[in-house]
NUTILUM-144394 format. One record per residue (C-alpha): residue number from 1; z, y, x. Coordinates in steps of 0.5 Angstrom, whole numbers, padded with zeros to 4 digits. Layout:
<sites>
site n->NUM | w->Z | v->Y | u->X
...
</sites>
This chain:
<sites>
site n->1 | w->0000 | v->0000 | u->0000
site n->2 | w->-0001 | v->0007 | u->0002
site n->3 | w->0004 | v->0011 | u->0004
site n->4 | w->0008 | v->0008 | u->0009
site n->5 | w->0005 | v->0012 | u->0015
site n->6 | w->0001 | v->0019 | u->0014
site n->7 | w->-0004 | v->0017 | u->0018
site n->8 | w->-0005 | v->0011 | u->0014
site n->9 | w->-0006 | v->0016 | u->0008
site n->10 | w->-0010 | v->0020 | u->0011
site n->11 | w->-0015 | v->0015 | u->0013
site n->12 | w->-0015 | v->0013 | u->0006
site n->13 | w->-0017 | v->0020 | u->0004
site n->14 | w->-0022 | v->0021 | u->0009
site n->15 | w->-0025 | v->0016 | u->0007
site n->16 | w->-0025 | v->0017 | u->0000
site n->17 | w->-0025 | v->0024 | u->-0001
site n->18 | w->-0032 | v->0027 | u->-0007
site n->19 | w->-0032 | v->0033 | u->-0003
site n->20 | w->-0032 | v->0031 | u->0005
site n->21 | w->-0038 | v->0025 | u->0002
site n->22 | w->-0041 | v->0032 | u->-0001
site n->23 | w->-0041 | v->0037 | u->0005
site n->24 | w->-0043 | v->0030 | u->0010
site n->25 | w->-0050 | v->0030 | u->0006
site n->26 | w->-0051 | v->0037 | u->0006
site n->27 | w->-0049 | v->0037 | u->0013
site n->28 | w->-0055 | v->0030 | u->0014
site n->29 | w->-0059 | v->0034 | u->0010
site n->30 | w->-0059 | v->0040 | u->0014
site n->31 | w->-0061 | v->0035 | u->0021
site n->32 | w->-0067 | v->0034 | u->0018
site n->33 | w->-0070 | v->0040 | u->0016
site n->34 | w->-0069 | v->0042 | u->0023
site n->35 | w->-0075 | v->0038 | u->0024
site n->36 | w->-0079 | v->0039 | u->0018
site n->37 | w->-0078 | v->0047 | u->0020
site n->38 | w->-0082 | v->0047 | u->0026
site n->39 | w->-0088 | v->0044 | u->0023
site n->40 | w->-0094 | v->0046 | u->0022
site n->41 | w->-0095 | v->0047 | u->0014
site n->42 | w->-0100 | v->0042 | u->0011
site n->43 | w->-0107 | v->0043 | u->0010
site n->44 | w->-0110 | v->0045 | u->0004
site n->45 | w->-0118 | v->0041 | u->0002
site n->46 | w->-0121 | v->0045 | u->-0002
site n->47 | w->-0128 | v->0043 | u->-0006
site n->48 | w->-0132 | v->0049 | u->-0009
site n->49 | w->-0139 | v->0047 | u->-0013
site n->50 | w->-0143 | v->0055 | u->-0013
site n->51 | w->-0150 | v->0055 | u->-0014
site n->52 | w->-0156 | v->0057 | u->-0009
site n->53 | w->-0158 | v->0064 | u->-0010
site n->54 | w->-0165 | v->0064 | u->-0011
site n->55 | w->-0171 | v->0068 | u->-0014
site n->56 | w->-0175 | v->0063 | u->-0016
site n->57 | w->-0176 | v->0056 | u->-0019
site n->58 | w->-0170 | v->0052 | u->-0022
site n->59 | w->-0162 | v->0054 | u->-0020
site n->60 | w->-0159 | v->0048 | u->-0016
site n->61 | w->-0152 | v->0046 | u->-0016
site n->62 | w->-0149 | v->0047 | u->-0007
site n->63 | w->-0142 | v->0042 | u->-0006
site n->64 | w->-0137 | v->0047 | u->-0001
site n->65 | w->-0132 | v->0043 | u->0002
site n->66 | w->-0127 | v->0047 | u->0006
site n->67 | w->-0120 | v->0045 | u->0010
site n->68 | w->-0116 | v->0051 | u->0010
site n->69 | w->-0110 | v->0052 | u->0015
site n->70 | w->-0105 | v->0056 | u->0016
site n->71 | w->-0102 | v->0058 | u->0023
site n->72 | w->-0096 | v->0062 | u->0023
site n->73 | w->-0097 | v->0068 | u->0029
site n->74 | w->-0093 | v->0068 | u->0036
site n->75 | w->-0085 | v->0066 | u->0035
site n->76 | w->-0085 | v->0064 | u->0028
site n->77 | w->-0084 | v->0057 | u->0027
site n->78 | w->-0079 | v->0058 | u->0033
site n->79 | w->-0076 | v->0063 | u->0028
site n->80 | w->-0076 | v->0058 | u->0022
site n->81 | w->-0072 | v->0052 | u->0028
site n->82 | w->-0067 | v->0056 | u->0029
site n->83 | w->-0065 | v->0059 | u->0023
site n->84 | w->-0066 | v->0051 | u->0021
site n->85 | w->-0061 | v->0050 | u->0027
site n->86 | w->-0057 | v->0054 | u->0025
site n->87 | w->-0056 | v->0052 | u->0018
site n->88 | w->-0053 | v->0046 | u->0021
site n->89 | w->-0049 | v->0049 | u->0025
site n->90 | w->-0046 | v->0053 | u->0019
site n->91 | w->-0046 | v->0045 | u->0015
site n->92 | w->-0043 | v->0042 | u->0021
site n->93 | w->-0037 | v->0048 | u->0021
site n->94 | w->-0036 | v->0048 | u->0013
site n->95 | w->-0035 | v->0040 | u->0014
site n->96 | w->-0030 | v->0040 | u->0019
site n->97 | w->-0027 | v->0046 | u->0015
site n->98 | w->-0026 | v->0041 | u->0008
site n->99 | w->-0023 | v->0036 | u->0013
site n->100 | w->-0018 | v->0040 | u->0015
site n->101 | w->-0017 | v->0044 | u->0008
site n->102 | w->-0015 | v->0037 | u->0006
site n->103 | w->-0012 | v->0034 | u->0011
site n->104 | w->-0007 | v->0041 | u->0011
site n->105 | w->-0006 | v->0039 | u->0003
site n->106 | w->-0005 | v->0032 | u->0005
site n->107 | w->0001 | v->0034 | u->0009
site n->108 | w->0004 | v->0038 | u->0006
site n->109 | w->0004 | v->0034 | u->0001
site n->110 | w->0006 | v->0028 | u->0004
site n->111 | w->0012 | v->0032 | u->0007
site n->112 | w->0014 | v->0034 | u->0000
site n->113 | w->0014 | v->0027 | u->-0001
site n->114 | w->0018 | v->0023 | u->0005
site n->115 | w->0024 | v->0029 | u->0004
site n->116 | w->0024 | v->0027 | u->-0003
site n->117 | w->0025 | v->0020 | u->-0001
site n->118 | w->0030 | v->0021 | u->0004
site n->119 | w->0033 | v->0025 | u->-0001
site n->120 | w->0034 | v->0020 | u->-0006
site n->121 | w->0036 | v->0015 | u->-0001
site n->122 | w->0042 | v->0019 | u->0002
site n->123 | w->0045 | v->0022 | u->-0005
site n->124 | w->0044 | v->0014 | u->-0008
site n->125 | w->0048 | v->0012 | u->0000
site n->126 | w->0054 | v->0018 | u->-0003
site n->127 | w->0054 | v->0015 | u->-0010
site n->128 | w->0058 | v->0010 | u->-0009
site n->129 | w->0063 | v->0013 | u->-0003
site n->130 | w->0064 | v->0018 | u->-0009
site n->131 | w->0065 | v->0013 | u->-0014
site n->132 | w->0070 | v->0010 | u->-0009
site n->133 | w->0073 | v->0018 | u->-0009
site n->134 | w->0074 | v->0017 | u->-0016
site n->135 | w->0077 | v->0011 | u->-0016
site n->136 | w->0082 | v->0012 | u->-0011
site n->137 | w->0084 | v->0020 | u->-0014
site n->138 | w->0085 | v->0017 | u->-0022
site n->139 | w->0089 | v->0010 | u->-0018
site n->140 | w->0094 | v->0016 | u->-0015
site n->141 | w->0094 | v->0020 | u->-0021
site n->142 | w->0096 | v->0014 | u->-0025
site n->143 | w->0102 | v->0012 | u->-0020
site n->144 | w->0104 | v->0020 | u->-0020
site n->145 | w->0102 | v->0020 | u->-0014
site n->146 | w->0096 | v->0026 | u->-0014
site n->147 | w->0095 | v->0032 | u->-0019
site n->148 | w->0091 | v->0032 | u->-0024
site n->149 | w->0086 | v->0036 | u->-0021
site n->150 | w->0084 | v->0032 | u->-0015
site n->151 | w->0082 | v->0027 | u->-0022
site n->152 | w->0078 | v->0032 | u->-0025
site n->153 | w->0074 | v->0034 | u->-0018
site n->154 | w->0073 | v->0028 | u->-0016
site n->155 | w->0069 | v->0027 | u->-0023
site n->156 | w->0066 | v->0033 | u->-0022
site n->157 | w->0063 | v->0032 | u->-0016
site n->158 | w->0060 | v->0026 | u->-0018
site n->159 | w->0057 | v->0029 | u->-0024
site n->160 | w->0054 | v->0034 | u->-0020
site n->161 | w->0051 | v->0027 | u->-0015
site n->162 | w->0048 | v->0024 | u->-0022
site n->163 | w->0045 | v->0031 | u->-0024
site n->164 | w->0043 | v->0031 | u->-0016
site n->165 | w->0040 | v->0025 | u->-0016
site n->166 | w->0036 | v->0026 | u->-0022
site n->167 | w->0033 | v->0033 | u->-0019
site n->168 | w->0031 | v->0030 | u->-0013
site n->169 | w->0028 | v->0023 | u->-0017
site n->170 | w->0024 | v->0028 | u->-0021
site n->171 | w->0022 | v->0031 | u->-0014
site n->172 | w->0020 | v->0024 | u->-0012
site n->173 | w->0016 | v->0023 | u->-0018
site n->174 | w->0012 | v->0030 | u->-0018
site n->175 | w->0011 | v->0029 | u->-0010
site n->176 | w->0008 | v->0022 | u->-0012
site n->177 | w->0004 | v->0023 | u->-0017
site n->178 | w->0000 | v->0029 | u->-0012
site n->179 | w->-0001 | v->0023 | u->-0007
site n->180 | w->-0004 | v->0019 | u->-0011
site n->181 | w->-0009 | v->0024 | u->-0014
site n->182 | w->-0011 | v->0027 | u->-0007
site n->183 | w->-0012 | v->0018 | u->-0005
site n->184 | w->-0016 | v->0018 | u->-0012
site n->185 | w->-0010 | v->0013 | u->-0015
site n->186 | w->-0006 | v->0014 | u->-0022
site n->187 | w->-0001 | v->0018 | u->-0022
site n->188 | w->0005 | v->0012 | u->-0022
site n->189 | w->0001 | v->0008 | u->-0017
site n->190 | w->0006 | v->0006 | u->-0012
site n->191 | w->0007 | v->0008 | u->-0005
</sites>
């Protein structure tokens, strides 16, 4: 399952992700215009039928067959090869950048994720060393051997550790359900 380490998810996202596919086809697109831009046009054939002037005796029909090719001056198709060049250059760059764009939001969100679940690992670790807290301070109570307000705090304390732990679960949830929609996974895939 993914999750385990970051590496792993970015791989996983890397490899899946629609706009990285996208950005990589336009960048192959553009290497192969740059080819294409410093060639010659292709020719034109063109067939006229006219007739022959004459002044006298009956109109004959005349066949015209031409080849037409356009030829751009000095410098023009190294013009049209370097803009070409340049487009991948500027394909090449928007790709890196998307790469970056997400591998950034992957972390983040992968950081959001790991501190949630260490979060949660830690305050569940407490729940039962207050639950003991507790005990002890309503044993002592119950013995007269504490006052009533050591009872009171400690069940305070571990209120506040179950409204925590449910903050932090939620926390886990939300940071979750974003790793899973950059890996292209439901929401409540496990990690």
């Amino acid at each position: 399952q993914p999750g385990a380490t970051l590496d792993s998810v970015l791989a996983i996202v890397r490899q899946l992700s629609p706009q990285l596919a996208a950005r990589a086809l336009d960048t192959q697109a553009a290497r192969a215009r740059v080819a294409v831009a410093g060639s010659l046009p292709d020719p034109t054939l063109r067939i006229t039928s006219d007739e022959i002037d004459r002044m006298s005796g009956p109109r004959e029909n005349k066949m015209i067959y031409s080849v037409e090719q356009d030829i751009p001056l000095w410098g023009k198709r190294d013009l049209r090869r370097q803009a070409a060049e340049a487009e991948v250059s500027q394909k090449t760059a928007e790709l890196k950048d998307a790469e970056t764009e997400l591998a950034e939001r992957v972390k983040v969100t992968f950081a959001l994720y790991y501190q949630s679940y260490q979060a949660l690992r830690a305050t569940r670790e407490l729940r039962p060393i207050l639950d003991g807290i507790a005990q002890t301070a309503r044993d002592r109570y119950a013995q007269s051997l504490a006052p009533q307000q050591d009872v009171i705090r400690s069940e305070l304390e571990t209120t506040r550790l179950a409204s925590e732990t449910a903050r932090v679960e939620g926390l886990l949830r939300s940071a979750q359900g974003r790793l899973n929609a950059l890996l292209l996974r439901p929401p409540q895939a496990p990690l």
